[in-house]
N, C-alpha and C positions, 0 to 999 in steps of 0.2 A: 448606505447599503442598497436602496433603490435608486439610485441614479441611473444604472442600466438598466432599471422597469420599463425607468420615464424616455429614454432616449429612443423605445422604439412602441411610446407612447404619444397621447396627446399633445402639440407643445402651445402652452397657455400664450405663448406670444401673438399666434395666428387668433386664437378667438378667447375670449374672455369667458364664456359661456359655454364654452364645450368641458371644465371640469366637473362644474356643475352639474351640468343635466347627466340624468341617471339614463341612458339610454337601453334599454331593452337587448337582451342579448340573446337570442333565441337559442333551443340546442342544438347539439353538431347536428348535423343529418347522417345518417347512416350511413351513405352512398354519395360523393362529392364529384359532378362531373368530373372527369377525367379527357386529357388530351397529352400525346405522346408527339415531342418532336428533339430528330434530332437526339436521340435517347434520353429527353431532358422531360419529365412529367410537372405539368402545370394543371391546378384548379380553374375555372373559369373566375373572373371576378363575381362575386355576387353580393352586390348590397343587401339583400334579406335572409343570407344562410344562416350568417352567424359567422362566415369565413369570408375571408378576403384573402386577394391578392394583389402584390405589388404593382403596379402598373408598370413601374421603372426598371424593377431589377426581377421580378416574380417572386420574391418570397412569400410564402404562404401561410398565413397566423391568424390567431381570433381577431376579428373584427375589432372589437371594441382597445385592443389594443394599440391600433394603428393610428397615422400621422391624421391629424386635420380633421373637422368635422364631415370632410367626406368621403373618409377613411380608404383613399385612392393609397397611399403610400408607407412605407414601412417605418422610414424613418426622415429626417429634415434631409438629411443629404438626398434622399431622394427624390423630395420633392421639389427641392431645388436645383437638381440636374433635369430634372422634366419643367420644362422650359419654352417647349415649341410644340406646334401641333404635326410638325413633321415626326416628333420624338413618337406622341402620342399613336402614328399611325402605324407608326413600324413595332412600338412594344407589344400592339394591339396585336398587330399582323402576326410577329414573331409568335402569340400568347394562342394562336387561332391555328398556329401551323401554316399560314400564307406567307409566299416569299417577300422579303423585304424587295424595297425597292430600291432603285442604285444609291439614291439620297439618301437613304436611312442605311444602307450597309455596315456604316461605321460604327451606330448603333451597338451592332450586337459584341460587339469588343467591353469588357471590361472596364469600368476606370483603373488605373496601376494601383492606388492603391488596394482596393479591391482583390485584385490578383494578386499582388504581395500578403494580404492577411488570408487571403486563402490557403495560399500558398503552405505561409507562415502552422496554419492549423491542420495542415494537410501534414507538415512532416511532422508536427508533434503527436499527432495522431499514431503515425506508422513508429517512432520512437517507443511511445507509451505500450504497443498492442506488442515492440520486440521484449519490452523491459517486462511487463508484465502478461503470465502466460494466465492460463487461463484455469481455475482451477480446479481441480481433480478431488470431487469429495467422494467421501465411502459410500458407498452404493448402498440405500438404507439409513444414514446418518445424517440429521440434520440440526446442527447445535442450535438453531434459533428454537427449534422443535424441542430439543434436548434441555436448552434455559428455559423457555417457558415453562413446558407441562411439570418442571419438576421445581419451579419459583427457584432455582440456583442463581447466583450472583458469582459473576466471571472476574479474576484477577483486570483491575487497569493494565492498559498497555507501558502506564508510566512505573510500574512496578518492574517493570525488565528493562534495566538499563542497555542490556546486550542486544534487545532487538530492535528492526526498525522503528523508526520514531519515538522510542523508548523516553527518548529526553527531550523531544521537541512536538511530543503529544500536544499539549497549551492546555487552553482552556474550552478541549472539544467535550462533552459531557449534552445532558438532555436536556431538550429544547433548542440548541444551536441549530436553526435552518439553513438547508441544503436546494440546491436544483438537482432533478437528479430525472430522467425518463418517463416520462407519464405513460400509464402500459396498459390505461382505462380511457382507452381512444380508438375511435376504427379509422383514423388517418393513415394514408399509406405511407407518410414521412414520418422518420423519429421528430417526436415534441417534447415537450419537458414540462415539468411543474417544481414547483414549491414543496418541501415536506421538512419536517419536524422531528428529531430525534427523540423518540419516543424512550427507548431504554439501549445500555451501553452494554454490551460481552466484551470487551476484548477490541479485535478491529472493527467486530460486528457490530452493527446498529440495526433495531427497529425502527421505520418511518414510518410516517404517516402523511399523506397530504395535507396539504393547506385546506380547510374547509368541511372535513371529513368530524370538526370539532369531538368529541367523546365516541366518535363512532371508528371501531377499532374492523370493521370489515376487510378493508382492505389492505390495511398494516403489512409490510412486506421486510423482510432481512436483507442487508446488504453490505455487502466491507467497504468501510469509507475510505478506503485507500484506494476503491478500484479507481477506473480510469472514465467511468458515466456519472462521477459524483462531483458536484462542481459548487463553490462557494455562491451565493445569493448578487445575481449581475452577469452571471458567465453568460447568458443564454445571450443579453441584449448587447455584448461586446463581438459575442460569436455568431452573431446574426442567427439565432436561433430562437423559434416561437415555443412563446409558455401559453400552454394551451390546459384549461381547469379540465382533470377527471370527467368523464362523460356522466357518473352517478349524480356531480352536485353540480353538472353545466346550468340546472335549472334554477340553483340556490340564491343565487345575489344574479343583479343586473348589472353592478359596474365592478366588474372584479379590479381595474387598480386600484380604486379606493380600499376595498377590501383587504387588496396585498399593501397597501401604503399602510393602514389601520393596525393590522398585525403585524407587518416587521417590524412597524415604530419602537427602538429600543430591547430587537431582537439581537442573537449572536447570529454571526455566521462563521464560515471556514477561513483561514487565511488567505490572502487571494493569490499569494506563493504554495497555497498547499502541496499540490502536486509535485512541485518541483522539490519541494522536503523529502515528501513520500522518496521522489524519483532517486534523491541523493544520499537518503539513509541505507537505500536497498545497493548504494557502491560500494565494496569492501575490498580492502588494501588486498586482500591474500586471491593471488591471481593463479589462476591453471599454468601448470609447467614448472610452477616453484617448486624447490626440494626442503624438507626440513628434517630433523631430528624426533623422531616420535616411539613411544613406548613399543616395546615387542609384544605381540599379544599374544606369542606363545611362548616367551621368557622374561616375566614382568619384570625380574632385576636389570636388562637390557634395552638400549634405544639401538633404531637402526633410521637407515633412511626412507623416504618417503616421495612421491610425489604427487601434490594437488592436482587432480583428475578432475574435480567440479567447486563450484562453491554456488550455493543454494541457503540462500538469507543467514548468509554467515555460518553456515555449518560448510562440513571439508567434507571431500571423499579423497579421502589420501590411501593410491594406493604403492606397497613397498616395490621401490627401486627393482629389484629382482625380479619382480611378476612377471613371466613375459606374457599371459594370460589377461594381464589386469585383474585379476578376480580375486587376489589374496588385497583386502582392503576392507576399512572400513570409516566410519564416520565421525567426526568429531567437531565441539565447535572452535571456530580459529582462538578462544579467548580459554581454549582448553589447559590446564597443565601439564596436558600429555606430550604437547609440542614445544617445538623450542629451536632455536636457531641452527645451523648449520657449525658445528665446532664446541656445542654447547656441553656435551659430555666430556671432551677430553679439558673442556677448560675448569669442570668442579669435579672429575674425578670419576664420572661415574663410566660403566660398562658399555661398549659399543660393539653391536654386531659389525666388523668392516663390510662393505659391499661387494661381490661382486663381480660387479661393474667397474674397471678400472678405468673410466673417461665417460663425462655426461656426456648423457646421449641430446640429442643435434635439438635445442631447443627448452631446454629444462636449465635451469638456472637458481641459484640460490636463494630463499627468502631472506629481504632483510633483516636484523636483531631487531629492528625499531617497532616492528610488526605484532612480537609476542609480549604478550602479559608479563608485565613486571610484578618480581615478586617485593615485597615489607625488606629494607636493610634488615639485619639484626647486629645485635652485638655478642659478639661468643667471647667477650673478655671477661674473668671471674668466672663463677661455676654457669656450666654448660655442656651441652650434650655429649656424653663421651660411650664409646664403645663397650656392648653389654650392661649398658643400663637397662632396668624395666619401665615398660609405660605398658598403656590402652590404647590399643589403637583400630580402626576400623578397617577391616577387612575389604580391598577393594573389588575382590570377585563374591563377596556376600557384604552388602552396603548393609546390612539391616544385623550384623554382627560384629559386638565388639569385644573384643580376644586380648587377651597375655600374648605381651610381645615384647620382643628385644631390639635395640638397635645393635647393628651387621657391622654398620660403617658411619662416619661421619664424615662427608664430603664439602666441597667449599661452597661459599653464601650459601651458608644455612639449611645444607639440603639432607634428611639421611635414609639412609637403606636403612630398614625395616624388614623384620622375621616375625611370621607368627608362631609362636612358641607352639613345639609336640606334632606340627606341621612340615617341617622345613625339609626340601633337599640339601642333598648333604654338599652338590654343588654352590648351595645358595640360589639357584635359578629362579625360585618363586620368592625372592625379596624383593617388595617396594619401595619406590621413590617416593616421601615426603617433604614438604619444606615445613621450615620448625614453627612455621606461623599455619603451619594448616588444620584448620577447623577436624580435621579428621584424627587427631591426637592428643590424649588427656593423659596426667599423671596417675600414679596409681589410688587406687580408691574412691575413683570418678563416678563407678558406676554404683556403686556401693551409695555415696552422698545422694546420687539421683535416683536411688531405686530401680536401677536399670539392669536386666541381666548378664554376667559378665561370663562370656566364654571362653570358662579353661584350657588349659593343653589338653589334647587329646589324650584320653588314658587316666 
């Protein structure tokens, strides 16, 4: 888990004695020489801040976590590219803003790898910031606010198989350490620390630093899905400094021991997480598909539809005819309100035709393979026949369950549905049920459960 600490840590090879000794780590300073070149901002090196800088390449992190007991360099490779006192004159030159000299020109070039993992981190960055936007809460509302002050406990994520990561949550829960922004720093470069999941909502999490032990002040909310939340190692792979909280800079003098002590037989994130996150939030039902979807101004009828957006698995489907776009609305793809293209005239039921006699330039059909399969049944032996009574729920009043009849019996197992004393005399407010769906009971359902049953009307 700390292998990434140690790699832009001390390495026990060079001195036997540099794990040992507790070295003194002073706090940040408030105000860190600053030098501008080249639009490139560097620290000065300073052996007594408490901060150092790279000699080789300039990156800039807490002293005590850096290479060698003369904490000149970030990591072994770079200590072993600095090499020559020519290298020395020109990192120095470059570090001061004075022109290199012809000798050392080459110098300021990257090593390729180098530029390849930047590279590398540079478009996963621009990926991550298209895929995930940024989000939009209600002005006033704040659910870490909201779970706290009221001790509420928030459903698991693993509880909704439909949504992202639904099924491939694991074993994230409290305690699992994270790297994640350290935001109790007056450095002018983003740093990062260690913190602790304190307690779980949903995607949200409470942290806490590393070292903050029982003291809950600086406790922050944050969705472990964003794209600043990174498994325990990301920083020292991504060349990034874990720099402690400026409140407990004073607390311990050798913090990797301290981060070696406490991860010892910690969790952490998967070190694929992101890419999970990245691939649950893909979904099959693409903008420009057409499908089959309920009338919402004649529930006995489907008409057609076209996906307009798709937004963490939820639709905006709007109807084929709109030339407005504005007759639509939302639903999610795992709805039983949709359904393939052909899907009415193949079990019988009611279709508005469209229209529109020829897709328009770019709209294309959704696959079958796409929507919700329903339960086989078997209709051999007694089975649902027309004018039978049931209970059944009211789909424009969910919290009412009414005398009702079936209209029709259509194929695999699907039937139109009247609520009795209600009905036009077209039929045009009957609904689609399938005979497996949780929204319909035999008679005397509510009666057994004590539940109130709503008569016909009259």
């Amino acid at each position: 888990m700390f292998d990434g600490y140690d790699s832009c840590s001390e390495d026990t090879s060079s001195s036997s004695s540099s794990d040992e000794s507790e070295e003194e780590v002073a706090p940040l300073p408030s105000s860190l020489p600053i030098i501008k070149n080249n639009g490139q901002v560097y620290t000065y090196p300073d052996g007594k801040s408490g901060m150092a800088t790279c000699e080789m390449c300039g990156m800039v992190g807490v002293r005590d976590a850096f290479y060698s007991k003369t904490k000149r360099f970030c990591s072994v490779s770079c200590s072993r590219s600095y090499s020559s006192n020519s290298k020395k004159a020109s990192i120095l030159a470059r570090l001061q803003g004075k022109p290199p000299t012809k000798k050392s020109k080459v110098l300021q070039k990257q090593p390729l790898v180098a530029k390849l993992a930047a590279y590398a981190q540079y478009q996963a960055t621009l990926q991550n910031q298209a895929k995930t936007k940024a989000a939009v809460p209600v002005e006033g509302f704040s659910w870490g606010n909201y779970i706290n002050s009221n001790s509420f406990t928030a459903a698991p994520v693993t509880c909704f198989k439909h949504a992202p990561m639904g099924t491939c949550w694991g074993d994230i829960a409290e305690g699992v350490r994270v790297e994640v922004p350290n935001t109790d720093c007056s450095l002018p470069t983003k740093v990062f620390w260690i913190a602790g999941i304190v307690k779980l909502a949903g995607y949200n999490a409470l942290l806490r630093y590393e070292g903050f032990e029982n003291d809950s002040s600086l406790d922050f909310w944050c969705n472990i899905c964003g794209s600043d939340i990174h498994p325990v190692g990301w920083c020292a792979t991504s060349g990034k400094p874990l720099v402690p909280p400026r409140t407990i800079q004073h607390k311990y003098t050798n913090w990797k021991a301290f981060l070696v002590k406490r991860l010892t037989g910690a969790k952490t994130l998967p070190p694929d997480f992101s890419q999970k996150v990245s691939e649950s939030m893909q979904y099959p039902f693409k903008t420009s598909m057409r499908v089959e979807v309920v009338d919402k101004t004649h529930l006995c009828r489907t008409r057609v539809a076209v996906v307009e957006s798709v937004i963490g698995g939820r639709l905006r489907l709007v109807y084929e005819e709109s030339e407005d776009k504005t007759d639509d609305f939302w639903c999610h793809m795992y709805s039983p309100l949709i359904h393939h293209i052909g899907w009415s005239r193949s079990i019988g039921h009611r279709f508005k035709r469209s229209d529109i006699t020829k897709k328009q330039d770019g709209h294309f059909d959704a696959p079958p393979h796409l929507f919700m399969k329903v339960k086989e049944v078997d209709a051999a032996g007694e089975w649902f026949k027309e004018g039978m009574k049931l209970e059944a729920i009211d789909p424009l009043n969910l919290s009412a369950i009414c005398v009702a009849t079936i209209r029709k019996v259509l194929a695999d197992g699907y039937l139109m549905i009247g609520i009795d004393g209600s009905e036009a005399a077209d039929g045009s407010d009957w609904f689609c049920y399938h005979a497996t769906s949780p929204s319909i009971f035999p008679v005397g359902f509510c009666e057994i459960n004590m539940i109130e049953l709503t008569p016909p009307r009259g």
